[in-house]
C-alpha atoms as an extended CHARMM CRD file, in Angstrom:
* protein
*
        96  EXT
         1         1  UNK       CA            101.1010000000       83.6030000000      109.5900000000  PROA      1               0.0000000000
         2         2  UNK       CA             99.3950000000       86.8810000000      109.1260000000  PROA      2               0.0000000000
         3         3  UNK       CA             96.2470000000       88.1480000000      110.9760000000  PROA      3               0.0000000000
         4         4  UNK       CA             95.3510000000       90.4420000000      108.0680000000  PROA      4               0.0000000000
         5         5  UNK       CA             92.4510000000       90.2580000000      105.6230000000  PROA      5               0.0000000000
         6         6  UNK       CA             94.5180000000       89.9250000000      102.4510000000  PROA      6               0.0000000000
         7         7  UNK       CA             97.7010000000       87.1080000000      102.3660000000  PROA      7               0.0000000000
         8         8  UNK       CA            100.5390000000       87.8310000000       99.6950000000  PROA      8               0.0000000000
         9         9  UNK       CA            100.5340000000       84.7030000000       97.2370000000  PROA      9               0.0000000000
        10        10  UNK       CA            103.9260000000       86.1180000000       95.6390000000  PROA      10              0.0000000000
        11        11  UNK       CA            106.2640000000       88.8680000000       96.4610000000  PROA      11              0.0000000000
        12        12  UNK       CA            108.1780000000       90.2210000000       93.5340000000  PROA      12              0.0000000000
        13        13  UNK       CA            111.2620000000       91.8950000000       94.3250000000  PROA      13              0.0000000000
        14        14  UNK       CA            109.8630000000       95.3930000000       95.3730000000  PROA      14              0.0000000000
        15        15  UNK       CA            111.7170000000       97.8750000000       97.4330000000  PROA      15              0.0000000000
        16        16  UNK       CA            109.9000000000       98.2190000000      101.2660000000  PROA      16              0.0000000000
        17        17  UNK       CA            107.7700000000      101.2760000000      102.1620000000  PROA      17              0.0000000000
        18        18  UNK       CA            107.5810000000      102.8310000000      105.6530000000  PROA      18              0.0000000000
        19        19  UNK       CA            104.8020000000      104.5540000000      106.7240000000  PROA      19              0.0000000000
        20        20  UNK       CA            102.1300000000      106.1410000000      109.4210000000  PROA      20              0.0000000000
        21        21  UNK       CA             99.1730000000      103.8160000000      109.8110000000  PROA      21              0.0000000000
        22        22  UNK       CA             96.6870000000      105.8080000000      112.5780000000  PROA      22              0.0000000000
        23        23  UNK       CA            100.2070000000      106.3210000000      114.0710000000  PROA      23              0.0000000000
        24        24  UNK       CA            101.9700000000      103.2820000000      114.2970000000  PROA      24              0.0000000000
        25        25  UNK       CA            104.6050000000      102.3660000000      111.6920000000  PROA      25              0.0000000000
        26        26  UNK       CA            103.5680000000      100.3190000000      108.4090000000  PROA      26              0.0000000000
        27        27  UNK       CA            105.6820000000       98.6790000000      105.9860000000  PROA      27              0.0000000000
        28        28  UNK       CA            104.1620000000       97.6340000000      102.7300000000  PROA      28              0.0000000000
        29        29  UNK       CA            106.0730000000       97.0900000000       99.4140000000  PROA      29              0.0000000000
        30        30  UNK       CA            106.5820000000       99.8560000000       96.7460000000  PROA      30              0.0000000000
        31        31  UNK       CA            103.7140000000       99.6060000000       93.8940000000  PROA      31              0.0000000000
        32        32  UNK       CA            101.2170000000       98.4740000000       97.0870000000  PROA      32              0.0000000000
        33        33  UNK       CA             98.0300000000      100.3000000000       97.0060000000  PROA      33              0.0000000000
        34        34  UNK       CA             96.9180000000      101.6970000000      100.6070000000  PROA      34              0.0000000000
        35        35  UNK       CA             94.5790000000       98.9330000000      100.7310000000  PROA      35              0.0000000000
        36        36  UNK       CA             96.5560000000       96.5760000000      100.4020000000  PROA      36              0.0000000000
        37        37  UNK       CA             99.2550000000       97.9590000000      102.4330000000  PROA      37              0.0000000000
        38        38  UNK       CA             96.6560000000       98.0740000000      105.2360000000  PROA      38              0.0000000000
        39        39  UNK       CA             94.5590000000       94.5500000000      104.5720000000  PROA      39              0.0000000000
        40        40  UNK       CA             97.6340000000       92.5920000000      104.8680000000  PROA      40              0.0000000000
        41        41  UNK       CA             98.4170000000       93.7300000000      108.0780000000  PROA      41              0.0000000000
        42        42  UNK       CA             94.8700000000       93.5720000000      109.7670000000  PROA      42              0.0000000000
        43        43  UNK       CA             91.4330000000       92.2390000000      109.2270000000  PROA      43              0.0000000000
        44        44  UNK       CA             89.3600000000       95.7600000000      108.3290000000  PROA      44              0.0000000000
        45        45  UNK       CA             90.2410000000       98.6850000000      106.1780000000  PROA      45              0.0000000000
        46        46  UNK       CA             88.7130000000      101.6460000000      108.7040000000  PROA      46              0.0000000000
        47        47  UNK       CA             85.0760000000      101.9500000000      110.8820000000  PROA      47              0.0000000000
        48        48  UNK       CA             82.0570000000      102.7530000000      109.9470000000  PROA      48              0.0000000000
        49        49  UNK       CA             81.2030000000      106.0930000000      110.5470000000  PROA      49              0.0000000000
        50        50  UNK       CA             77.4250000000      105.3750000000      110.7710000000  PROA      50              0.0000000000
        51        51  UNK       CA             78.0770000000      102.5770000000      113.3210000000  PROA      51              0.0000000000
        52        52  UNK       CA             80.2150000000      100.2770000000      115.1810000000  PROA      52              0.0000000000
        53        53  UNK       CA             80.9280000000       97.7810000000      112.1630000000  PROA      53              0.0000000000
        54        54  UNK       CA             84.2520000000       97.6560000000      110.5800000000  PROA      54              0.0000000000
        55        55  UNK       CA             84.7630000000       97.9950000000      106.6210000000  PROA      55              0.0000000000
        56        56  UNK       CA             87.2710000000       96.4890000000      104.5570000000  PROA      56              0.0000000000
        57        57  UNK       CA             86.5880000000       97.9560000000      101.1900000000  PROA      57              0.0000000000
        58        58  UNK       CA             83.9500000000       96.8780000000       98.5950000000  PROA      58              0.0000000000
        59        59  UNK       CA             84.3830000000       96.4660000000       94.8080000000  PROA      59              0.0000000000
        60        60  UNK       CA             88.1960000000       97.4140000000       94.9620000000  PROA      60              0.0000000000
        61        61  UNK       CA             88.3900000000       99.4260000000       91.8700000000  PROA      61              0.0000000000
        62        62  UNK       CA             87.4570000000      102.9420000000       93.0230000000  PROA      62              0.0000000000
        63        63  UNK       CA             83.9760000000      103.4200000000       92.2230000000  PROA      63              0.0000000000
        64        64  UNK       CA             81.8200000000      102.7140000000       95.9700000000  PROA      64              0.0000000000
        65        65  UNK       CA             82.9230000000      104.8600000000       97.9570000000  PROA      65              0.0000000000
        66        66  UNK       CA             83.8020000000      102.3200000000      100.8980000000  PROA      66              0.0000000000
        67        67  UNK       CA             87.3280000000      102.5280000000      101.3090000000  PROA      67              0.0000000000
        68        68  UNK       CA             87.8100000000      106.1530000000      101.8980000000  PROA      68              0.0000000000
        69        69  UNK       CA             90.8670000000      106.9580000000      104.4770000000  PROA      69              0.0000000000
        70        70  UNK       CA             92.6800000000      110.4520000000      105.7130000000  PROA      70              0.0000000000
        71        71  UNK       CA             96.2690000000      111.4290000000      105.1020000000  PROA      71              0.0000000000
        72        72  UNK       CA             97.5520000000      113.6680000000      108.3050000000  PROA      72              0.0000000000
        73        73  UNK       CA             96.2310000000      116.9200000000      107.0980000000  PROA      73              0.0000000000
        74        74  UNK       CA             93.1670000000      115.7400000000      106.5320000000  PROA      74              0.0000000000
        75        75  UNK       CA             92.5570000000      115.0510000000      102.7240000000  PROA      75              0.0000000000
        76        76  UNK       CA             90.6630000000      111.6740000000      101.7970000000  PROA      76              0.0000000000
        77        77  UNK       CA             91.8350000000      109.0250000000       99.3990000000  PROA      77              0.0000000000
        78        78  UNK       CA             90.9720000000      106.2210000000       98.2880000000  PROA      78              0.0000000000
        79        79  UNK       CA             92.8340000000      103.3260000000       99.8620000000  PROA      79              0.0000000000
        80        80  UNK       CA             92.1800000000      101.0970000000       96.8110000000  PROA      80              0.0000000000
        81        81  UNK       CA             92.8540000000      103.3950000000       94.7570000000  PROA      81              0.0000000000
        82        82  UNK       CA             96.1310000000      105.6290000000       96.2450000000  PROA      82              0.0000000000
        83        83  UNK       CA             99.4010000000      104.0490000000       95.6570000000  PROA      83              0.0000000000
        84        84  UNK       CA            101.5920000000      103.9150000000       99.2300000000  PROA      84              0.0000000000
        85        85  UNK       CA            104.3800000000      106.3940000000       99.6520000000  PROA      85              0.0000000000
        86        86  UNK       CA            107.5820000000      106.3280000000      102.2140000000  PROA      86              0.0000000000
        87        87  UNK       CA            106.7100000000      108.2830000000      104.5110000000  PROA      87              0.0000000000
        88        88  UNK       CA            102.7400000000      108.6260000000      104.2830000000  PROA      88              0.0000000000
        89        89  UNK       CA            100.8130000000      109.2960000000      107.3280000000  PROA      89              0.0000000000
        90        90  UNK       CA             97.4750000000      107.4010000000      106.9810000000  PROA      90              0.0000000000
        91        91  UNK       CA             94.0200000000      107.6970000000      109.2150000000  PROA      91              0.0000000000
        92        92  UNK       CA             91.6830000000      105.4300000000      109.1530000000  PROA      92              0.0000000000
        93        93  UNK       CA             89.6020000000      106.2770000000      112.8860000000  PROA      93              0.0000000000
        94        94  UNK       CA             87.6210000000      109.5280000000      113.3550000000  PROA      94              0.0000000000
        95        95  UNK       CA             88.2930000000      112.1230000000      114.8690000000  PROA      95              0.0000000000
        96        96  UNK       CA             85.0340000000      112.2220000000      116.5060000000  PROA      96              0.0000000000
């Protein structure tokens, strides 16, 4: 059973996607947002940066602001948003 926040209902034949998640290897399934990629394989989405509480996203369409992650050289996405690639190297802690 998985630990994550979100549980697949049905898997469609999709082609598997490795990738980086705050270093450790990921695989999530081709058309899989970062979120989801992410949320299915633990219980938050990143920290808060203002605190020691854990976010997991908010409304899920790309308009609160809560689900903002780094790629390796440093540009932010939107994990709800962002569509996983093979290969992607996702942050999710500070660097602070």
């Amino acid at each position: 059973m998985s630990l994550g926040q979100f549980h697949r209902v049905v898997t469609a034949r999709r082609r598997a996607v490795v990738l980086s998640l705050d270093g450790e290897p990921l695989t999530a399934l081709e058309g899989d947002t970062v979120m989801t990629a992410i949320l299915t394989h633990r219980r938050s989405l990143r920290s808060f940066e203002f605190g020691a509480e854990s976010r997991a996203g908010f409304c899920l369409m790309g308009a609160c602001q809560d689900c903002w992650v780094r790629t390796s050289d440093g540009q932010e996405v939107r994990a709800c948003s962002t569509l996983v690639e093979s290969g992607m190297h996702i942050r999710t802690k500070s660097d602070g």
